[in-house]
N, C-alpha and C positions, 0 to 999 in steps of 0.2 A: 427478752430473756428473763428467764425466774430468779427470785432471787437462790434459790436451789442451785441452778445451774450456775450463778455467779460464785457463787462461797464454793461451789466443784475448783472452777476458775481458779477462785484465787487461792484456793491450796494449791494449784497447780504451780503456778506463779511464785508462792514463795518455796514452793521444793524445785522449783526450776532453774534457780545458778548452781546448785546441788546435783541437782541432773545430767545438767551440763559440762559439770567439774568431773564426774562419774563414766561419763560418755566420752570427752577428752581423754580419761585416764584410760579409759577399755580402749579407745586406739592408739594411746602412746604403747600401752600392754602389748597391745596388736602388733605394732610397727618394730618393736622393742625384741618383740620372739620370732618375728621375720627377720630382721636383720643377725640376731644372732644364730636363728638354723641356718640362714644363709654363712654366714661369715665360718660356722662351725665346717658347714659342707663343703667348701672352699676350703676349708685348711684339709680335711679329709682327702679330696682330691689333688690340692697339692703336694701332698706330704708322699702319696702311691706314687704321678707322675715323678715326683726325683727319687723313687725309689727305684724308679723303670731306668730314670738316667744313671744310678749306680749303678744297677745291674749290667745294663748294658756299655757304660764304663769300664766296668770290669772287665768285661769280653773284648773290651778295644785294647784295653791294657794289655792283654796278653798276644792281642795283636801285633801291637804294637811291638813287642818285646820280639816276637818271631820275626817279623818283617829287618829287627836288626840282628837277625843272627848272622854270622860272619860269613858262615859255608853257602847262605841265598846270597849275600852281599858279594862274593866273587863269584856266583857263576856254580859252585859244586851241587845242582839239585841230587844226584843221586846221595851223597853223606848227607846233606840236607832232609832228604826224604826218611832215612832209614833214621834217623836223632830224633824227627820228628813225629814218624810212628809210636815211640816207645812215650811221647813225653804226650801227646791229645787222646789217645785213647785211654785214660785212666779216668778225662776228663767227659766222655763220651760225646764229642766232637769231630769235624772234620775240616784238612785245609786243604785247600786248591793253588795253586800260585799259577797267575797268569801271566801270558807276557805283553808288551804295553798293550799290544791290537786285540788281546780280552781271549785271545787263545788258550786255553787251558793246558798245561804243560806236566803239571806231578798231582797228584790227590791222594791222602792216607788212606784212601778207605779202597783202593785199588793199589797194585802190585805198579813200582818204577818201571817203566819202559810201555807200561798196557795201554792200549788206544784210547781214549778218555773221552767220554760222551761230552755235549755241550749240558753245564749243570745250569740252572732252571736261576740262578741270582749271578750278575757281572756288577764287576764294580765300575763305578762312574769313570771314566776317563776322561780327565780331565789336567791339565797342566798344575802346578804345584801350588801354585797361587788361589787356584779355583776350587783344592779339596775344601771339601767340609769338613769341620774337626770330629763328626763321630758319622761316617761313612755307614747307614744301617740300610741292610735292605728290608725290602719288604716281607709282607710273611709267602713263604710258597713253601709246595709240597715236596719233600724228599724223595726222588723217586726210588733210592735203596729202600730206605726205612717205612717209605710209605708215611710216614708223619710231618705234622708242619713242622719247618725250621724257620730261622733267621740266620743273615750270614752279615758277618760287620768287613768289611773292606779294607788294606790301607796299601799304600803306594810299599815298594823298593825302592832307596835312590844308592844311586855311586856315581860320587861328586857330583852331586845336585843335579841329575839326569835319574827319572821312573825308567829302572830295569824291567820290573814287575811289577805285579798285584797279587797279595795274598788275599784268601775271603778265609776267615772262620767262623765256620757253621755249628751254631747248638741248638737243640731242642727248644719249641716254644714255651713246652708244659714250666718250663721254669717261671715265667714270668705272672702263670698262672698261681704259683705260690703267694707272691706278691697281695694278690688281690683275699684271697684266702685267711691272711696275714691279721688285715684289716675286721676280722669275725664280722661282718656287715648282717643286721637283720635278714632272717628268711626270707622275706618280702622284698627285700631290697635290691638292687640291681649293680653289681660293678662289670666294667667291662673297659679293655685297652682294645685302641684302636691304634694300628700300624701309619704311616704317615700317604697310604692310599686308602685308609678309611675301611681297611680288613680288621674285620675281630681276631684279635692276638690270643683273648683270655677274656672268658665268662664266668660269673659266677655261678649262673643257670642253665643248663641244658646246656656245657661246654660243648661235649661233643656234637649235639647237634649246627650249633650254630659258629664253630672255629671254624675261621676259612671263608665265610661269608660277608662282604660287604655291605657297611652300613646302606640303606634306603638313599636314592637320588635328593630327595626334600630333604630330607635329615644334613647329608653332608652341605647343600648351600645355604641353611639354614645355616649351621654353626662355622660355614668360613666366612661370612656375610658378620662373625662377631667379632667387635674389635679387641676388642680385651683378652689376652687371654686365660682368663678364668671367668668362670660366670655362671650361670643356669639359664632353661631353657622350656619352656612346655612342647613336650613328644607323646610318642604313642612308641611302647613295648613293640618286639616281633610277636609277641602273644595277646595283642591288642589291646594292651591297659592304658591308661592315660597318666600320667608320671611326670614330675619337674625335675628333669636331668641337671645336675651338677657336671662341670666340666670344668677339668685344668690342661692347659698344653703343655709338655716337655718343653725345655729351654733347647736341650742340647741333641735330641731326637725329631722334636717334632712329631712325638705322639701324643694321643691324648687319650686323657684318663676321664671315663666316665662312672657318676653313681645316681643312678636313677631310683629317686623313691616314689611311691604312689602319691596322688593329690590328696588323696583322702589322710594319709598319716601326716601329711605336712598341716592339714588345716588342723587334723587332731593337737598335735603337738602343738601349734600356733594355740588354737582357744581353750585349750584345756586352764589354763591358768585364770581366764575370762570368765568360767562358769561360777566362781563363789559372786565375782561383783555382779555379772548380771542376774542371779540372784536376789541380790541383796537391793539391786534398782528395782526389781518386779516386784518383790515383800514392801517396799517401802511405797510404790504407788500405790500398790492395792490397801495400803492401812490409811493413806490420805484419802484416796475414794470413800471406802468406808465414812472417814471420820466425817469428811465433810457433808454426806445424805445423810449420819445422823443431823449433825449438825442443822442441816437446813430444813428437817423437821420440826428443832423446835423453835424457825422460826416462821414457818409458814401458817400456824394457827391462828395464832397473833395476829399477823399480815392480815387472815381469812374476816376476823372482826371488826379490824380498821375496817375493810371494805366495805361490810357491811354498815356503819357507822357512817364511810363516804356517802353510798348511796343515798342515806334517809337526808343526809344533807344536802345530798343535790332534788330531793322530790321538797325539801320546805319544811320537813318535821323539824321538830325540836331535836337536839343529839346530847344523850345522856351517855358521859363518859366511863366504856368500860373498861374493867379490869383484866389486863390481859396476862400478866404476870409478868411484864415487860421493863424495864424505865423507858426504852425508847419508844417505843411503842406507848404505853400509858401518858407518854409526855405527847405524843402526838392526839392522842384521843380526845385529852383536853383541852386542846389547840381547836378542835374538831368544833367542841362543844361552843366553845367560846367563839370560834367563828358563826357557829350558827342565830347569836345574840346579837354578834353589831355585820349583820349581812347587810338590812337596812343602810345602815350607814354608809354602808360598801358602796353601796349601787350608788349611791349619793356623792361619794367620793369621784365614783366612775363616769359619772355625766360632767362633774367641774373638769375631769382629764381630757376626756372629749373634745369639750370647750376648750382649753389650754391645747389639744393636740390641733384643731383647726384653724385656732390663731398662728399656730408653730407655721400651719402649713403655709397659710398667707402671709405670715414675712418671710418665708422661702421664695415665694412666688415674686414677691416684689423685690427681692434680692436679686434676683435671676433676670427680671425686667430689666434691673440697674446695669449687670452684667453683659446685658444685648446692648444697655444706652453704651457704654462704656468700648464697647467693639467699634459699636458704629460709631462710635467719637471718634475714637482713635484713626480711623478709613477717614473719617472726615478732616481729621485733623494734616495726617498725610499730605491727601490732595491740597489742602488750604496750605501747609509747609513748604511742596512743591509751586505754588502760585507764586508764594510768598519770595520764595527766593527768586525767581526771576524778575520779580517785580528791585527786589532789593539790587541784584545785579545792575540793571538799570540804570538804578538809580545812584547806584557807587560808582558805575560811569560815566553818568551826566556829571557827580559831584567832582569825580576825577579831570575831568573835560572843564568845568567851569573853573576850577583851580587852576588848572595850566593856561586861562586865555583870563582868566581876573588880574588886575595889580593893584586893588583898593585894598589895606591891609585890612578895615572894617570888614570886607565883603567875607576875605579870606579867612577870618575867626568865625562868619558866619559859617562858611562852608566845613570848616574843619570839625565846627560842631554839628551840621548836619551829619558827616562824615564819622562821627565817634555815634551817633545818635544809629546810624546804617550798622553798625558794626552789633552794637547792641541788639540790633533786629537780625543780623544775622546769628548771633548766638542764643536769638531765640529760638529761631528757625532750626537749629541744627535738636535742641531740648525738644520741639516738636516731633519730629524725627525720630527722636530718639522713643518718645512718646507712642506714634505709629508703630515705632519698633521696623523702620524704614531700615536696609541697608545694601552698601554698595558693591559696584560689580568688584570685585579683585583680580580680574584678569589683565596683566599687563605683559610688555616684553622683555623676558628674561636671559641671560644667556646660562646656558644650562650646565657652561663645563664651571664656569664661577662659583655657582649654587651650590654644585657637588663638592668642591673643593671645602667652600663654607660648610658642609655637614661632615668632613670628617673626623669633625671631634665626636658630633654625636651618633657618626658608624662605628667608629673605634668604642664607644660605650655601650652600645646594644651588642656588641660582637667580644664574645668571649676571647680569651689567650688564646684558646687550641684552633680560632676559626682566623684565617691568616690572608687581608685585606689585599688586595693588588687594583691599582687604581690604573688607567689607558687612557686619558684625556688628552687627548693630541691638542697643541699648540694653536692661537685663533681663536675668532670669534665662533660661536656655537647658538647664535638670537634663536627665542621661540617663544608665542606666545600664549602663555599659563596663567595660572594662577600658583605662586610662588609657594604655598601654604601647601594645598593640595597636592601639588608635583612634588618636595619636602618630603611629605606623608607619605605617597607614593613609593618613593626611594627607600624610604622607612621600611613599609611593609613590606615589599620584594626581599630587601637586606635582612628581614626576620622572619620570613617566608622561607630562607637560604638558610638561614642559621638553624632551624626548627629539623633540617631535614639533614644535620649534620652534627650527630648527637657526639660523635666522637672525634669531630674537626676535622679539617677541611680547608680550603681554599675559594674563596668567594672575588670574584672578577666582575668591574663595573668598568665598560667601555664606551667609547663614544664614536659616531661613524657616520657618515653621510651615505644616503641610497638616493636610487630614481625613486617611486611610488608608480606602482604597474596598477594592472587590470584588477589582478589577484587581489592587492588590498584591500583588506573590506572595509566597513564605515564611514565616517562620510570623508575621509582620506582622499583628496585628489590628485589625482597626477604633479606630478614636480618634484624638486628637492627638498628631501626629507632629513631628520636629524633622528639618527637611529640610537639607541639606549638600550645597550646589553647588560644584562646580570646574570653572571653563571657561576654556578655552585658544583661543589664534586659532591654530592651530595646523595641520597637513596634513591634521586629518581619517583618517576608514577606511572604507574600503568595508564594504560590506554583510556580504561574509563574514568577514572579518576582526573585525566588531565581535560577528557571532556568539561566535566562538569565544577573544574575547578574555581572558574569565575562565579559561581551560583553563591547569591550571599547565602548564609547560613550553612553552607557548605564545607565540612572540613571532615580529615580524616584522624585529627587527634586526639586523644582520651576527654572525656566529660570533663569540662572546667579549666583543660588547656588552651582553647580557643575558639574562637566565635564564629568561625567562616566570614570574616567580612573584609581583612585584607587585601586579598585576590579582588574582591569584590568591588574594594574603593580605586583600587588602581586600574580597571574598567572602566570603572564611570568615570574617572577624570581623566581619561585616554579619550572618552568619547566627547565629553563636556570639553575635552582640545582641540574635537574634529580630526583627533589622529589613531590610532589602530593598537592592538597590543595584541601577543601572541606566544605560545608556550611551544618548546620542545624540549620533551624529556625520555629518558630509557630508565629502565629499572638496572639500578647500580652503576650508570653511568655520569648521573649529575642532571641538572636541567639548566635551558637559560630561557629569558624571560626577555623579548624583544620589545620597545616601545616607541614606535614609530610618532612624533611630530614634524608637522608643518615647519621647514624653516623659513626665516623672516630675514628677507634676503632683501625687500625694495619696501618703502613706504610707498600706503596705498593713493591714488588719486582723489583727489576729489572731484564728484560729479559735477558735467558743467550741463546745468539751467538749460543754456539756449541751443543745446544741440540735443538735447536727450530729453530733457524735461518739457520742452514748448508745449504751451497750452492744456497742460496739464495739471497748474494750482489748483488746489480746492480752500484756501484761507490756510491762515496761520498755523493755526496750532496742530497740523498736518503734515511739516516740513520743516526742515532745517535753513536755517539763514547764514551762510558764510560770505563771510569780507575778507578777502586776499588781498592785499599789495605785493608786486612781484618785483623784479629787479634783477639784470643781469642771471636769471636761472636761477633767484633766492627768493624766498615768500615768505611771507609769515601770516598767517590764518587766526578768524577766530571765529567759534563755530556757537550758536546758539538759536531755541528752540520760540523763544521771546520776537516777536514784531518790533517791540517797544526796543529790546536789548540788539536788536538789528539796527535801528533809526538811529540809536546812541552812538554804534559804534562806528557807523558811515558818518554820524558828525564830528566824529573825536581823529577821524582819518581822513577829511574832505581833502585838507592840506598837505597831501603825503612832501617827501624830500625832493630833493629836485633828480630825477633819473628813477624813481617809482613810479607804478601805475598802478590803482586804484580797481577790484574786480568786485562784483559784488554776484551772489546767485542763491538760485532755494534749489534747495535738494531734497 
């Protein structure tokens, strides 16, 4: 990259938190004029929707007031009818009263006693408890006036029993005032919708489109809204694209729509945005600018150095020019003055040579020391493991000569061969150590014990909200582990649990005896088993997820939550048990984590020699050497790998007690 293009660079770079500060602010601008035409449109359309609910308050009011006039109250429709002509047509309305079964019985706008068609709105019949507080019908067509109406409904009672049902009917055009009211842009769209989704009142093409129900999409789109007030992106009956505003009546159940075009909404959004981005686009172009002047005058300069470099890489003399630089002129003469001690240079560069090939050969023989030092160690080992059998041995010869000596001379000999043994075994253990040898850990543990022991440190890995319930039934529970590992185990299941239960929870660790069938996998055999449940109410995993749960590396928590190895350890010391593990989980149900060991229910036999083994030694250091003495169905064993620590221990036993016998065999 030039250095032109670099100095572009880094004017970039320092008008860049500037930029960035700029670019933040044009979206907070952004965000800032949306939420306020939004919040603005919203009060717009709420303020018409309760103007729809006055109005049509209004109309119930006076419903209301009729339904208690005295003369419907007992029964007089004729005085009713004739009081009631004189007082709704001033209003240019009409009333119907029905009787409860929705029969129509009197109507102002026809003569008392005339056969009464069935009119086009009934009101809901329904028991007292079940009316609605503003009973509105839907819009339909007048068949007198030929125009749309609405009719609002309410009961008659006497003594808490529906006599009738009065309906009063008025013109829609009124509600089209309403909208009117609001002076809404030319462009702009209002429109009420009845509570079946009929256009009440438009502000455009009223009469074509009064009477017409909203589009199938349109209405599941905005019943599918929970709120209700909101916006929405629609398309016009004239086919324009628009982000509708909508409020719903409380007390109706109509809604109020104001649809503006997308194009005036983004208008109105950035218009405020064009000074600043502006003023971001002026202010790059004068950095660009600045900086290609800029890195013209320093590429001249540059252009001579170069030329200056080359004469000094062909051998010339380099005579320092004038570039009109400091940095640059200070380099020149650097230039010059390198081309006087080059000699030297090269001279300098053959003693580094030399010093780099020395470097390399005491690497070399560091690295030698490194392979002696391994192989020491391997050697050291095998010689530690010699060592100790040999010293066992000999701590039992020394223990053996003690219990049959009574010379006390003899006995201070032996006690110091005996302190002298001891010493050589704590050499032996430094050798070891040395090899970096070490031992098996698996022994037999009972496992409800263990668990009992870790509940101080489940109750510390498990938060307040995550709520422990322990099941360890009563008895022994033997298995044979590695106490550390199974620990660890318990560990990472119990925080495996807790990971998956962000907002607490209930976590169960149970204990249980099973057969061990076919099904079991790994190297699990048939018999009694010691079963280890842990179950979480917890998110659950899907299907693939619990596949591949055991996989180290394997997890599904955020970058730096967790390592996938969990899961992964409490596998391999399931298997390193010779016993099984196993997940079940649902999404949203919780999971439990089953872990099947071997129980240890009888000590094993020891192998006998002359039935199983016959003729089959191949020398020592091949086989195991055990000495038994038994008695009345009691033994006591001791097992070693030693010739020598065999001989010892057949002479330290020749004389067992009186009612012992004496067993000796290789295995």
């Amino acid at each position: 990259m030039s250095i032109r293009a670099r100095l572009v660079w880094l004017v970039f770079a320092v008008i860049a938190p500037s930029l960035a500060f700029a670019l933040y602010t044009t979206y907070s601008v952004y965000q800032s004029q949306s939420v306020r035409i939004a919040q603005s449109m919203n009060g717009t359309t709420r303020a018409v929707a309760l103007a729809v609910d006055r109005e049509l308050a209004r109309y119930g009011t006076i419903v209301s007031t009729i339904a208690a006039n005295p003369s419907l109250v007992q029964g007089d429709l004729r005085t009713f009818h004739a009081r009631l002509q004189q007082t709704v047509q001033p209003l240019g309305a009409g009333v119907t009263v029905f009787d409860p079964d929705g029969i129509p019985l009197i109507d102002t706008e026809h003569p008392y006693g005339f056969p009464l068609p069935m009119p086009p709105s009934f009101p809901r019949l329904a028991s007292i408890g079940e009316m609605p507080l503003l009973d509105v019908s839907p819009l339909f067509r007048d068949p007198l006036s030929r125009t749309y109406a609405i009719a609002i409904h309410r009961p008659v009672l006497r003594d808490g029993t529906i006599i009738y049902y009065v309906s009063l009917k008025f013109p829609a055009a009124g509600l089209g005032a309403l909208l009117a009211a609001q002076a809404l842009p030319e462009n702009w769209l209002g429109v009420i919708l009845d509570g079946n989704f009929n256009i009440v009142a438009r502000t455009r093409d009223s009469e074509k489109h009064i009477g017409e129900a909203a589009s199938p999409g349109f209405q599941h789109e905005i019943e599918n809204q929970i709120d209700r007030e909101g916006s929405l992106d629609s398309i016009t009956r004239d086919g324009e694209e628009v982000v509708t505003f909508y409020s719903r009546a409380e007390s109706s159940g109509w809604r109020v729509l104001i649809a503006i075009p997308k194009q005036d909404v983004l208008a109105s959004i950035l218009a405020p945005l064009g000074t600043v981005l502006l003023g971001i686009v002026l202010v790059l172009a004068l950095a660009l600018v600045f900086a290609i002047v800029l890195g013209r005058t320093i590429t001249r300069p540059l252009a001579q150095l170069d030329q200056a470099a080359k004469a000094l890489g062909r051998g010339e003399l380099v005579v320092a020019p004038n570039t009109g630089m400091d940095e640059t002129d200070r380099t020149a003469r650097v230039l010059a003055q390198a081309s006087l001690t080059i000699n030297r240079s090269n001279q300098e560069m053959a003693e580094r040579v030399t010093e780099a090939v020395a470097q390399a050969e005491r690497s070399h023989q560091a690295l030698l020391q490194g392979q002696k030092l391994e192989a020491l160690g391997r050697l050291t080992g095998g010689i530690a493991h010699d060592f100790n059998n040999l010293l066992q041995s000999m701590t039992v010869g020394l223990q053996l000569a003690d219990m049959l000596c009574t010379n006390p001379r003899a006995k201070r000999a032996i006690e110091a061969c005996q302190r002298s043994a001891q010493r050589g075994a704590q050499l032996t253990r430094q050798l070891m150590t040395f090899s970096r040898g070490r031992t098996n850990e698996v022994k037999q543990v009972d496992l409800r014990t263990l668990i009992m022991d870790m509940c101080e440190l489940l109750h510390g890995a498990l938060p307040s909200r995550v709520e422990l319930n322990l099941e360890l039934p009563e008895g022994a529970w033997p298995i044979k582990v590695d106490p550390l590992q199974c620990e660890l185990a318990i560990l990472n299941m119990a925080i495996n649990a807790r990971d998956a239960m962000p907002d607490g929870g209930s976590l169960s660790i149970r204990l249980g005896r099973q057969e061990a069938g076919a099904r079991d996998t790994g190297e699990l055999t048939r018999g009694s088993c010691v079963r280890l449940e842990i179950t979480d109410s917890g998110c659950g995993m899907r299907e693939e997820v619990r596949e591949r749960a055991f996989e180290p590396f394997f997890t599904t928590k955020p970058v730096g939550e967790g390592t996938g190895l969990g899961l992964a350890q409490v596998y391999g010391f399931a298997r390193q048990s010779h016993g099984t593990v196993s997940i079940d989980s649902e999404i949203d149900q919780g999971t439990r984590i089953t872990l099947l060991c071997r129980s240890q229910t009888r000590t094993p036999k020891l192998p006998n020699w002359n039935t199983r083994y016959r003729g089959r030694w191949k020398g020592p250091p091949e086989y195991c050497w055990s000495t038994t003495m038994q008695r009345c169905g009691m033994s006591w064993a001791r097992c070693s790998k030693s010739w020598a620590m065999r001989s010892t221990s057949r002479m330290m036993l020749r004389r067992p007690l009186p009612g012992w016998r004496l067993l000796t065999s290789r295995a």
